[in-house]
C-alpha positions in Angstrom: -119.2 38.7 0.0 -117.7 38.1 3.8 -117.0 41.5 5.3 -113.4 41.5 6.3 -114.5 44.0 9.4 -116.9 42.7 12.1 -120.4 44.7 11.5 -122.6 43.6 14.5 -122.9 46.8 15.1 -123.9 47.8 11.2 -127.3 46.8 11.0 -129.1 49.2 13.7 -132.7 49.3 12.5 -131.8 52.9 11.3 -129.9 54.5 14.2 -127.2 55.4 12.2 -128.6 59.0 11.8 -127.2 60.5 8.2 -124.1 63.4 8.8 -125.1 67.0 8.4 -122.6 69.5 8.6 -122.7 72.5 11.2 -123.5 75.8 9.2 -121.3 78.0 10.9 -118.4 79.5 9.1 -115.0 79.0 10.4 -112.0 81.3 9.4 -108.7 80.9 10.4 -107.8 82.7 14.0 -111.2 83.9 14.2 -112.9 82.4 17.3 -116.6 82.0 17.1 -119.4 80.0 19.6 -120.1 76.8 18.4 -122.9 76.1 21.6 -122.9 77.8 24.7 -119.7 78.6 26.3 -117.6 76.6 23.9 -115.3 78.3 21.7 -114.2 77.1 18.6 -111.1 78.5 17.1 -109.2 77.0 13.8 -105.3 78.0 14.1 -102.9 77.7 10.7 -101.0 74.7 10.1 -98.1 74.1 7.7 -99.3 71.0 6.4 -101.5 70.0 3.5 -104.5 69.6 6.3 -103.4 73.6 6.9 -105.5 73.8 10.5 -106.6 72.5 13.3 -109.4 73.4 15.4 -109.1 73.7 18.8 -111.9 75.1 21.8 -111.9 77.1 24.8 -114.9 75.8 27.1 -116.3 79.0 29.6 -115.4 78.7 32.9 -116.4 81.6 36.1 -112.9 82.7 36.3 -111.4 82.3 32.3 -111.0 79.3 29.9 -110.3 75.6 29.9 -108.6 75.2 26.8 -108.6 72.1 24.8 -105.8 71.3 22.4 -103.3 74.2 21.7 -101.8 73.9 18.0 -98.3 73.6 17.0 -95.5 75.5 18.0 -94.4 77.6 15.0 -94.4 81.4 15.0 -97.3 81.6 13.1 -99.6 79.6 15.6 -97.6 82.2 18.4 -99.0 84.9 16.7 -102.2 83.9 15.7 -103.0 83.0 19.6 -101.7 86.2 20.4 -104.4 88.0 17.9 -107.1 85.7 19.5 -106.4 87.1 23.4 -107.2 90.3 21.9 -109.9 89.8 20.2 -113.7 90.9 21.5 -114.8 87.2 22.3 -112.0 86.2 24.6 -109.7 88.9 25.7 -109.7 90.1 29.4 -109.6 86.5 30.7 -107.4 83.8 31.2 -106.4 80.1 30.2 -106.8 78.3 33.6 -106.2 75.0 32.4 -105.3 73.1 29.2 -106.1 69.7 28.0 -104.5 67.9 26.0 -106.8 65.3 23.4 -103.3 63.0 22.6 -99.4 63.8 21.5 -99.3 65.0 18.3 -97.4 67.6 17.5 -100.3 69.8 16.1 -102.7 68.9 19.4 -99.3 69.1 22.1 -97.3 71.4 20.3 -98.1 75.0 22.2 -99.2 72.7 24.9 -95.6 73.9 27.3 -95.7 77.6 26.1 -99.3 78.5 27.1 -98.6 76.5 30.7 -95.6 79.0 31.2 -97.5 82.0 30.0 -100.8 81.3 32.0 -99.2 79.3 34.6 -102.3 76.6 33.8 -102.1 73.4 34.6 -101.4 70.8 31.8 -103.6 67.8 31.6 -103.7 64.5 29.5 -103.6 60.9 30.0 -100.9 58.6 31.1 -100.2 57.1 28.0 -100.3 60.1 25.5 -97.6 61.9 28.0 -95.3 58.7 28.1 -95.3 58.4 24.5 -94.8 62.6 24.2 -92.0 62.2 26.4 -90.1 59.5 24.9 -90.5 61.0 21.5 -88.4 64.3 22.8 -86.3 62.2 24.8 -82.9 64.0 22.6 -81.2 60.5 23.4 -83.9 58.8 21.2 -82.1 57.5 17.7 -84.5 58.7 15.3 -82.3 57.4 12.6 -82.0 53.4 13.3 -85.8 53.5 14.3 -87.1 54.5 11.1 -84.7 53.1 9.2 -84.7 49.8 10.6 -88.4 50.1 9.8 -88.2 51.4 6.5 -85.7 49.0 5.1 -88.3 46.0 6.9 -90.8 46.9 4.4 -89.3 47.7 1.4 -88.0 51.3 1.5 -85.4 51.9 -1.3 -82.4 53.5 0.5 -82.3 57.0 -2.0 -86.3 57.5 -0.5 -85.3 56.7 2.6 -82.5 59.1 2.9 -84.6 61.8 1.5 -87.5 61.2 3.9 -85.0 61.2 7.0 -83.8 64.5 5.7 -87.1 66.2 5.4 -88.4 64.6 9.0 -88.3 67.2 11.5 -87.8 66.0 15.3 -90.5 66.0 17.7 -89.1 68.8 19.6 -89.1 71.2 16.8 -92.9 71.9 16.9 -93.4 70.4 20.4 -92.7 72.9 23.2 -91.0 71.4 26.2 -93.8 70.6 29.0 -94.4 71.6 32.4 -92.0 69.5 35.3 -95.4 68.5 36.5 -98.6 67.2 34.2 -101.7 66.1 35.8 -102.9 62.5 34.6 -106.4 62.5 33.4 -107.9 59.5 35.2 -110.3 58.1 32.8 -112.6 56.5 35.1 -113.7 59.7 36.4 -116.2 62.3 35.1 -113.9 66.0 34.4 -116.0 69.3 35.1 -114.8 71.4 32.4 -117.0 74.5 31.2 -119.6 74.2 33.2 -120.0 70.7 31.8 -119.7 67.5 33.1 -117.9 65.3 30.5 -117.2 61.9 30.3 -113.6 60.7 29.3 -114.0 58.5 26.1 -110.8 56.6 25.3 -109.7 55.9 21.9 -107.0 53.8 20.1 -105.0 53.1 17.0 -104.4 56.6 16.4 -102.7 57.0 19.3 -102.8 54.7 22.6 -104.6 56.8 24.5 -106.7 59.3 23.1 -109.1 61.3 24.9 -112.5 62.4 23.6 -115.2 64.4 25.8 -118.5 63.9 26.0 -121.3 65.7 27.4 -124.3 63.5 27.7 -126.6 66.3 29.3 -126.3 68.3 26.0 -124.9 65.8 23.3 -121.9 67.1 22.7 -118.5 65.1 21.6 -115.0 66.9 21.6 -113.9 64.1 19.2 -110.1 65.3 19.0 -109.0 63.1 16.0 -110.6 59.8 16.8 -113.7 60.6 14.2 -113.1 63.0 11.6 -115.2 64.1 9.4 -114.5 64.0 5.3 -110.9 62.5 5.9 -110.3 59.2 8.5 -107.6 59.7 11.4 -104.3 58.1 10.2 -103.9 54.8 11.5 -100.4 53.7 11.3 -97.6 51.2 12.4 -94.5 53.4 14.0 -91.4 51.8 15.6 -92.1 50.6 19.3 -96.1 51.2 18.9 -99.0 49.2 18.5 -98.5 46.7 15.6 -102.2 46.0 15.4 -103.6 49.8 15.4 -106.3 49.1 12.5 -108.1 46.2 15.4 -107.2 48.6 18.5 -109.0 51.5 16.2 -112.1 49.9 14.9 -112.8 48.3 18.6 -112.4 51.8 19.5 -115.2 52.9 17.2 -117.7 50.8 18.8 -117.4 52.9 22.0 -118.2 55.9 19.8 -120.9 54.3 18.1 -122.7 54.0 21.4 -122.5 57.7 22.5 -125.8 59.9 22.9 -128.8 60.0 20.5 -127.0 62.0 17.5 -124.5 63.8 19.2 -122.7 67.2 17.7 -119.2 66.3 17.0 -116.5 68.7 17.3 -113.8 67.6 15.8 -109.7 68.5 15.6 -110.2 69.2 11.8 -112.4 70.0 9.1 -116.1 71.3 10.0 -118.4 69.8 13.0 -121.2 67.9 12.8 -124.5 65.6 13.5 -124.5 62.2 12.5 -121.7 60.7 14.3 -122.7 57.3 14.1 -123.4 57.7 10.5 -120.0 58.8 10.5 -118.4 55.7 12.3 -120.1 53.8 9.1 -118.8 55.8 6.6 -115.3 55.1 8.6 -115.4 51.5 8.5 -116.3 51.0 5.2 -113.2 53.4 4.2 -111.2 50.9 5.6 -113.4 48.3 4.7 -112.4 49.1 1.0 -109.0 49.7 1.5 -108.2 46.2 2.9 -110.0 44.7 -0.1 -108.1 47.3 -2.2 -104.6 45.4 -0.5 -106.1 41.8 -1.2 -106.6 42.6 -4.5 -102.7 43.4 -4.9 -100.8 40.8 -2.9 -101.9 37.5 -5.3 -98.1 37.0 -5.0 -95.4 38.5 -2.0 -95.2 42.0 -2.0 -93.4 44.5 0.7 -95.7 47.2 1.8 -94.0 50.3 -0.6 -95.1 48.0 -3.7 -98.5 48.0 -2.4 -99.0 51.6 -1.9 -99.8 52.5 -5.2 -102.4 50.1 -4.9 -103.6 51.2 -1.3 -104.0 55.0 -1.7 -105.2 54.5 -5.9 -102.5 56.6 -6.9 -98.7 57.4 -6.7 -97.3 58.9 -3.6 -95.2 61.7 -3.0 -91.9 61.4 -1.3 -93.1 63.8 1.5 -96.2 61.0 1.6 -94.3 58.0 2.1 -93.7 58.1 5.7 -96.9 58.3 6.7 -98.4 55.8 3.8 -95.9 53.2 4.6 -97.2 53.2 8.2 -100.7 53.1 7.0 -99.7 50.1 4.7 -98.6 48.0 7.4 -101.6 48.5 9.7 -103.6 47.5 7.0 -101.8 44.4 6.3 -100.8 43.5 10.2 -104.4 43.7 10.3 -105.1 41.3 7.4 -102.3 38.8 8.9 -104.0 38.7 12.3 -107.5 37.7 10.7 -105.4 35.1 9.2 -106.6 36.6 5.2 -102.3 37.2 4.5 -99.4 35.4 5.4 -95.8 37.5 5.4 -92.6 36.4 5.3 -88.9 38.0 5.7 -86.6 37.5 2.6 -82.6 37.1 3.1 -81.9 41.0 3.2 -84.5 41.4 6.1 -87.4 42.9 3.7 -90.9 41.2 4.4 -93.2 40.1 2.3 -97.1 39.9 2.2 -99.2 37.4 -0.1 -102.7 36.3 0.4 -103.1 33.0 2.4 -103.1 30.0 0.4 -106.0 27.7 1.1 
């Protein structure tokens, strides 16, 4: 059978080292050394993926902070427990970067600036897309809905999800006036460490990973999870394509170091990461078949969800399934596999290409 993803870079005469997951423990708000002079600690999230982990890399005069957590009281508190405690207090954040705009990765980003007076760094495209999503002139409303009704949405679901969908700015502190760009051509000296800027797409446009060659380290941010995959979704006025724009990102990934440790943004680090990248692509690999499978005859993406993700969704699910759905199937359509089409009340329609 014809893979539906390109996998010239599958077959490495064994490269693709197996994963092993780091031993250490990780509790929540309890910082501990994942390698020399990088910090690792996991703040509460509100979510059903209830953390994120972010690190502090050792620097002569404080920390470099990467990532910050969202802004809810909880996360407030929690970072005030951590300056306290034995392995950081008595120093200071001196700068914060920022891996991509999500409100979990940006969302304390603005209050540990002010408190620290550290700069705030991150690259051009996450802080245009952070910016326009707290722009309080944005109409959150048509956007989505607009979107929604496109692929299928009944109107009672749709109403409910607009209810329960908080706005950016609710767990995304307002940013410095001023935020460096990172400029991804150039190596940063974080830590002690010189990292290289690694660039990712489809989960957001412009994520930034680190990597330390000298020591074979990768701050992965999302772009390679382990257990779960990074969602990859369509969102009014992004990337329609992000399922292409994030599996070309993966061969970058796939070409970093010998067997590199990843640190990731969630769940528990480890070696193996190109193992890792396989396991990723044949995820999605079996996902796309899971949508040819379903679309014999026209279908808008909420009647293939049931059939993407195996099971029914939640309400509090949809949002971010429906997204998911249509990069799967913008995807599909661009390798020329599905053909849509747009019915008289503006709903479009996906069915396999007929030979």
């Amino acid at each position: 059978m014809n893979h539906l993803i390109d996998t010239a870079l599958w077959d490495r005469a064994g490269r693709a080292t197996p994963v092993r997951y780091h031993p250490v423990e990780i509790r929540l708000v309890e910082p501990v050394e994942i390698a020399e002079g990088i910090i690792l600690l996991r703040l509460p999230l509100p979510f059903a993926l209830d953390h994120i982990n972010v690190y502090l890399l050792d620097e002569p005069d404080g920390w470099t902070l990467v990532d910050c957590g969202l802004d809810t009281r909880k996360s407030r508190e929690a970072w005030e427990s951590v300056l306290r405690s034995p392995l950081v207090a008595g120093r200071r954040i001196r700068r914060i970067v920022v891996t991509h705009h999500h409100p979990d990765h940006i969302g304390l980003g603005g209050w540990l600036s002010r408190c620290f007076d550290a700069p705030l760094s991150m690259t051009g495209g996450e802080l245009a897309v952070a910016g326009r999503y707290a722009d309080p002139n944005r109409d959150v409303v048509a956007e989505r809905s607009e979107f929604w009704r496109e692929h299928g949405l009944p109107a009672e679901v749709a109403t409910e999800l607009m209810e329960r969908m908080p706005r950016y700015s609710r767990h995304v502190h307002e940013l410095p006036s001023e935020v460096d760009l990172i400029d991804s051509d150039a190596p940063l000296s974080l830590g002690g460490r010189t990292w290289k800027a690694v660039i990712g797409r489809g989960h957001s446009p412009e994520h930034l990973s680190l990597f330390d060659a000298a020591d074979d380290i990768l701050l992965g941010g999302d772009q390679v999870l382990p257990e779960i995959t990074p969602n990859i979704g369509v969102w009014p006025g992004g990337d329609q394509n992000p399922l292409r724009s994030y599996l070309d990102s993966l061969n970058g990934f796939e070409k970093l170091g010998d067997d590199p440790l990843l640190l990731p943004s969630h769940k528990q680090p480890l070696r193996g990461l190109h193992g890792r990248v396989d396991e990723i692509r044949q995820h999605h690999e079996e996902r796309l078949r899971q949508v040819l499978e379903s679309c014999s005859e026209p279908m808008t993406c909420y009647e293939l969800l049931n059939a993407l993700f195996g099971r029914p969704l939640r309400n509090e699910e949809i949002g971010f399934g429906l997204g998911e759905g249509v990069a799967h199937l913008n995807f599909l359509e661009s390798e020329g596999v599905v053909d849509s089409s747009v019915d008289k009340q503006g709903a479009r329609h996906f069915a396999v290409r007929r030979a």
